[in-house]
mmCIF file of the C-alpha atoms, coordinates in Angstrom:
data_MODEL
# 
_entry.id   MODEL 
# 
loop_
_atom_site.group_PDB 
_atom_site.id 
_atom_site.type_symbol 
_atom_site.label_atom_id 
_atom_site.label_alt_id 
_atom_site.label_comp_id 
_atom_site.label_asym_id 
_atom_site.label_entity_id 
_atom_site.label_seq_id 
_atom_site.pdbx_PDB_ins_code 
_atom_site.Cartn_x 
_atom_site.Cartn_y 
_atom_site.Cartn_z 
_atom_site.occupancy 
_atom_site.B_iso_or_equiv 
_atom_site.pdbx_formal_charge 
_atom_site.auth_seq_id 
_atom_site.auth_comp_id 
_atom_site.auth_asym_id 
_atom_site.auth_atom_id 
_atom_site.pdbx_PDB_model_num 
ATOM 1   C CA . UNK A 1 1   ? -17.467 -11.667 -13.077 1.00 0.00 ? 1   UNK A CA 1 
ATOM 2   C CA . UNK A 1 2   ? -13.727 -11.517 -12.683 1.00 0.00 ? 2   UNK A CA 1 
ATOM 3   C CA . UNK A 1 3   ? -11.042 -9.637  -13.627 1.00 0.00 ? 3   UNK A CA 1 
ATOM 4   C CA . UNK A 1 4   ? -7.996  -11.743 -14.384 1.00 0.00 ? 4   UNK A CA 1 
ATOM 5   C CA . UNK A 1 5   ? -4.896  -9.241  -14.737 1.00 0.00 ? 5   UNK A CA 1 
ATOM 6   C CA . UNK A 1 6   ? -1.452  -10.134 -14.344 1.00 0.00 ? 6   UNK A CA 1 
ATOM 7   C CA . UNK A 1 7   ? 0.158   -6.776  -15.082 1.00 0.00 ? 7   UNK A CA 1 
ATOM 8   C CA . UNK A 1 8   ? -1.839  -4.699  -13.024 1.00 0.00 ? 8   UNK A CA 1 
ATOM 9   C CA . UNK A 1 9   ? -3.302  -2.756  -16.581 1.00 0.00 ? 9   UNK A CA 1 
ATOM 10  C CA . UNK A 1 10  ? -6.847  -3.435  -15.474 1.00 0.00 ? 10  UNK A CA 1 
ATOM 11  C CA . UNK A 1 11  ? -6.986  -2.347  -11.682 1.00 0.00 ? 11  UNK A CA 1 
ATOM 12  C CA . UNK A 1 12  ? -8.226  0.888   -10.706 1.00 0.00 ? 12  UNK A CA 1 
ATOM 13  C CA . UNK A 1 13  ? -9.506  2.029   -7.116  1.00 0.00 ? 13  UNK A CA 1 
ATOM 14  C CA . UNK A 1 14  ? -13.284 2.631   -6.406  1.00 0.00 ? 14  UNK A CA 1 
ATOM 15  C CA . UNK A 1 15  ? -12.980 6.079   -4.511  1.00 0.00 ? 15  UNK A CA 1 
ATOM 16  C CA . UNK A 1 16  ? -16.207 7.084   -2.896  1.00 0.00 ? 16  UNK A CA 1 
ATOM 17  C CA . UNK A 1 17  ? -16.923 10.758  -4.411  1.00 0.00 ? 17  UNK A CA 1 
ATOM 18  C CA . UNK A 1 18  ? -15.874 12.553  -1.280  1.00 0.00 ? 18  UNK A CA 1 
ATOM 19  C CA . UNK A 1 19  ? -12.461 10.894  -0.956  1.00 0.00 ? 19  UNK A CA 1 
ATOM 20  C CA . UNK A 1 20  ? -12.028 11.818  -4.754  1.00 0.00 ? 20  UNK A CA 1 
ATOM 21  C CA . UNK A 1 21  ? -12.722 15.602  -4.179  1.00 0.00 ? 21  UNK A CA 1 
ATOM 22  C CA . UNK A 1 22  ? -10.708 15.943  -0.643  1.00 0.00 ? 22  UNK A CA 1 
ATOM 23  C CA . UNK A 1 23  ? -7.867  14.100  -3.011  1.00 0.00 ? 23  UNK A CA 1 
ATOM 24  C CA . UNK A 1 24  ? -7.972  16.497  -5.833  1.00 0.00 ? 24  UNK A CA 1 
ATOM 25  C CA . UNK A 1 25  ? -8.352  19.338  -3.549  1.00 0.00 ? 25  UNK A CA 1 
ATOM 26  C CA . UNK A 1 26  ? -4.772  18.099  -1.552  1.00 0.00 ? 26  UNK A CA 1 
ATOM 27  C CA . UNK A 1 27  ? -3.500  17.696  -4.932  1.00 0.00 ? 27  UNK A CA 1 
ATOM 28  C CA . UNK A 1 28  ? -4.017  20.761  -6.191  1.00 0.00 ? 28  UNK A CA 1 
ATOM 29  C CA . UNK A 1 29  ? -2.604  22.473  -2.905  1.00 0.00 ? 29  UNK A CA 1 
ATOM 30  C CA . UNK A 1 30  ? 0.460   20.860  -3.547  1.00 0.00 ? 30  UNK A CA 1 
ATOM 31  C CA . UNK A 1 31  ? 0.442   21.706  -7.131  1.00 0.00 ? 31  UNK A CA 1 
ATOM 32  C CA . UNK A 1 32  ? 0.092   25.405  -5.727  1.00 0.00 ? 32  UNK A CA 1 
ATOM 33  C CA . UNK A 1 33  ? 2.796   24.674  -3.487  1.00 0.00 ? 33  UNK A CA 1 
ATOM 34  C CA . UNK A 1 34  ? 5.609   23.661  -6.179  1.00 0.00 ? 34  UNK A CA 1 
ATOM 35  C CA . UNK A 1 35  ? 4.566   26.560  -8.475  1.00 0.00 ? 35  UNK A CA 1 
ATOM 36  C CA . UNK A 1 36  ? 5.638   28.915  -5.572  1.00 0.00 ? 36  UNK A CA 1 
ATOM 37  C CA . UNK A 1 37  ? 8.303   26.964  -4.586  1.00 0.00 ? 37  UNK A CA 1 
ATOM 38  C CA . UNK A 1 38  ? 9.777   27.570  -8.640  1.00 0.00 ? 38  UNK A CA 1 
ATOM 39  C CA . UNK A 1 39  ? 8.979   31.569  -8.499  1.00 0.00 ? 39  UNK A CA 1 
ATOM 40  C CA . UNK A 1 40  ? 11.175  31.375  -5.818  1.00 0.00 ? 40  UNK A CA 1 
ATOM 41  C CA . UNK A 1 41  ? 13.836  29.591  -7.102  1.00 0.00 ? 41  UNK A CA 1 
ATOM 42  C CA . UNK A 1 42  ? 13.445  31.933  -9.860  1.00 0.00 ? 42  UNK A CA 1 
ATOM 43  C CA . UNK A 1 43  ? 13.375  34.602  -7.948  1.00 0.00 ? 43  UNK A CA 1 
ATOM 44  C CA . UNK A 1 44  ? 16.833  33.872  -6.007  1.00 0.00 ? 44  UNK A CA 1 
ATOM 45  C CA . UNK A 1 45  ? 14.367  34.027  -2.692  1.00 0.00 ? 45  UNK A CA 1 
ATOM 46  C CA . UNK A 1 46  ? 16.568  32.745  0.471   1.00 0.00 ? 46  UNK A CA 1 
ATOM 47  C CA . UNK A 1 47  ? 17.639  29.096  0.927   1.00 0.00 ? 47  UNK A CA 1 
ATOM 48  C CA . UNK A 1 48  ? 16.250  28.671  4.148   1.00 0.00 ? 48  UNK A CA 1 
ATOM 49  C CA . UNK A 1 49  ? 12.507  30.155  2.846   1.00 0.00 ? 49  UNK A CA 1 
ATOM 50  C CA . UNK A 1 50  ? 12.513  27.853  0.041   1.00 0.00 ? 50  UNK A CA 1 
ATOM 51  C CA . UNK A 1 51  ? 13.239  24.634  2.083   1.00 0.00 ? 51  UNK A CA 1 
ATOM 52  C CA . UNK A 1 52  ? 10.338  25.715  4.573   1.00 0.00 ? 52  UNK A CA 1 
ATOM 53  C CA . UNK A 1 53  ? 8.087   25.416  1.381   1.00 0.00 ? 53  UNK A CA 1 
ATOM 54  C CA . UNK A 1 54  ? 9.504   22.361  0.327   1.00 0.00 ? 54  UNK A CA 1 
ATOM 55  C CA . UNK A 1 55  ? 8.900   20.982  3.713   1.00 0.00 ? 55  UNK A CA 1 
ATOM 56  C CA . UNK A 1 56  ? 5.179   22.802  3.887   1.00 0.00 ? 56  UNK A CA 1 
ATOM 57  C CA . UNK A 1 57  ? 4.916   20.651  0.734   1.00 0.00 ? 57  UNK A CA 1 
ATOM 58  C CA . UNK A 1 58  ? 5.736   17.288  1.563   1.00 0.00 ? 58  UNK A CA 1 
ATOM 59  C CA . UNK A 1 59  ? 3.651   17.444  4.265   1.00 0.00 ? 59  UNK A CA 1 
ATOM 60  C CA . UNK A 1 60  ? 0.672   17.703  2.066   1.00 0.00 ? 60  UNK A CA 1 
ATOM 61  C CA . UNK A 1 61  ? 1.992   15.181  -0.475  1.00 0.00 ? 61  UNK A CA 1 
ATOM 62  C CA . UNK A 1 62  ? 2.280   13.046  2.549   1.00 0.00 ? 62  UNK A CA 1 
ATOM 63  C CA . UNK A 1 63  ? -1.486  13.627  3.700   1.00 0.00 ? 63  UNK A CA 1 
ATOM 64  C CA . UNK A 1 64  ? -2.751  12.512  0.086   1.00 0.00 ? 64  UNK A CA 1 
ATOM 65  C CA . UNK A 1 65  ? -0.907  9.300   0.588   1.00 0.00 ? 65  UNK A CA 1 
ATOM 66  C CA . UNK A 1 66  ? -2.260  8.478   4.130   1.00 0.00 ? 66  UNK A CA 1 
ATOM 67  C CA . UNK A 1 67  ? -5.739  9.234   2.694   1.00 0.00 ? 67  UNK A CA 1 
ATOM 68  C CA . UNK A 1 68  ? -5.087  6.903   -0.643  1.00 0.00 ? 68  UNK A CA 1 
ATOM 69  C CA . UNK A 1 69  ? -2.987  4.387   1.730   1.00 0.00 ? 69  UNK A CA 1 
ATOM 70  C CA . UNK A 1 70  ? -6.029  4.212   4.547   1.00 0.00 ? 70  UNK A CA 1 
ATOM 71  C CA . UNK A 1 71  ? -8.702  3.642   1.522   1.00 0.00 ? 71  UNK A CA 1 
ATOM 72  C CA . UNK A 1 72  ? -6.396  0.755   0.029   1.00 0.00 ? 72  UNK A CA 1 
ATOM 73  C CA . UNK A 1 73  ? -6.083  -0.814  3.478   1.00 0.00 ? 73  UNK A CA 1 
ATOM 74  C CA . UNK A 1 74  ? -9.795  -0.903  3.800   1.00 0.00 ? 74  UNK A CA 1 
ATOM 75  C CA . UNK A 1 75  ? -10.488 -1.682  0.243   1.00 0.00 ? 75  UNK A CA 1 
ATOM 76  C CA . UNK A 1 76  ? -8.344  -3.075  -2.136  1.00 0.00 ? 76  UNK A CA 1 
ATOM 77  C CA . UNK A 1 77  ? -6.267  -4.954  0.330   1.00 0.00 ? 77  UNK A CA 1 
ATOM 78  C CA . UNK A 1 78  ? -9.186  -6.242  2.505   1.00 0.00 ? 78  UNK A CA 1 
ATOM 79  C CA . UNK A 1 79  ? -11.224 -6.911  -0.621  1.00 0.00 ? 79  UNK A CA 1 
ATOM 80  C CA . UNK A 1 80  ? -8.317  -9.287  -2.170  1.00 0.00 ? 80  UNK A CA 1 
ATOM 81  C CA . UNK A 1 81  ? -7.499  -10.969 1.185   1.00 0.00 ? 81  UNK A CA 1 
ATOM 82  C CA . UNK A 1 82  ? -10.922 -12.030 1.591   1.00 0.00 ? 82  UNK A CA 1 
ATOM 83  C CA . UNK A 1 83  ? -10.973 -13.292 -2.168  1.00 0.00 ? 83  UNK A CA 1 
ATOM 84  C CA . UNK A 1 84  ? -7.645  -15.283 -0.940  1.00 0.00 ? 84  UNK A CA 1 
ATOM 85  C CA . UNK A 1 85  ? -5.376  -13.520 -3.044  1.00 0.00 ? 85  UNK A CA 1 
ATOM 86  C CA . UNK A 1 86  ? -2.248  -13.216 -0.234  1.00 0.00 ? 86  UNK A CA 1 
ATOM 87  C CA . UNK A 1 87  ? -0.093  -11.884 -3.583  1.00 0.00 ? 87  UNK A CA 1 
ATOM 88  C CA . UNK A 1 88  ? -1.776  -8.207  -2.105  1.00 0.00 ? 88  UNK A CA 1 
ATOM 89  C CA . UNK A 1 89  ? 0.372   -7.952  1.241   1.00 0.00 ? 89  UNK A CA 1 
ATOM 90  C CA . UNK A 1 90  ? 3.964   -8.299  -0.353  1.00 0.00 ? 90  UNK A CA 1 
ATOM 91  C CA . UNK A 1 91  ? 2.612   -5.511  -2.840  1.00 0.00 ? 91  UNK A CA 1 
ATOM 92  C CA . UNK A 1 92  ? 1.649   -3.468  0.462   1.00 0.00 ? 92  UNK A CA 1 
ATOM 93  C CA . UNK A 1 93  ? 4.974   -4.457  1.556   1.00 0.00 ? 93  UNK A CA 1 
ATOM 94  C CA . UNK A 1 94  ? 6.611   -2.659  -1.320  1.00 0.00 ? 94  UNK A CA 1 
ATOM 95  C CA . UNK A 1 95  ? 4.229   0.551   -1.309  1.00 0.00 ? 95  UNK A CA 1 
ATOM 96  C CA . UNK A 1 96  ? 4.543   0.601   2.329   1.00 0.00 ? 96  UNK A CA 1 
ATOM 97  C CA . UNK A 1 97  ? 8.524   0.503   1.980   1.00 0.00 ? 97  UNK A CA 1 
ATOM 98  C CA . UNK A 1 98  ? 8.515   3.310   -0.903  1.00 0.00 ? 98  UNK A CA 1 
ATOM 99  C CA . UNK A 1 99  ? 6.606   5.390   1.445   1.00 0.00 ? 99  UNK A CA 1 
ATOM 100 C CA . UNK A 1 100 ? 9.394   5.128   4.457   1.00 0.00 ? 100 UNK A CA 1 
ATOM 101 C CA . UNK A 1 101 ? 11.888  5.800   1.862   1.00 0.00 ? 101 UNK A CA 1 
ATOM 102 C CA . UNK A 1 102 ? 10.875  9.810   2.203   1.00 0.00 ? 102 UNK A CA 1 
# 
């Protein structure tokens, strides 16, 4: 049984449970991360300290997307290929481009 969406309301990754937690725990890092980043901003903390964080930060938003982008490589994209649906490498094309963007 097929799924036949056209605007992408019914897909959804199949993360095994391990991926899932090691994603939620990154997550929540960098969730940590931009709360601290704000008391410092609020708290007129130096320039220079505050970009470290920022930078400390995008490094772990950056890890969560290797992890999701490494899964969809090996899943989503290799599962659709091999159904014949070619549509899925100019959409990796356009993730892959909004990820060099940063």
């Amino acid at each position: 049984m097929t799924n036949e969406c056209h605007d992408n309301s019914c897909r959804k990754s199949h993360h095994p449970e391990q991926v899932k937690k090691d994603l939620i725990t990154r997550l929540n890092r960098a969730e940590g991360q931009i709360r601290g980043i704000k008391g410092m901003v609020e708290k007129d903390v130096y320039c220079d300290d505050i970009i470290t964080q920022l930078s400390a930060t995008q490094s772990a938003l950056n890890s969560v997307a290797k992890v999701l982008l490494n899964g969809h490589l090996k899943g989503c994209v290799k599962d659709r290929l091999a159904e014949g649906d070619d549509e899925v490498l100019d959409e990796l094309i356009t993730t892959i481009q909004k990820l060099m963007r940063k």
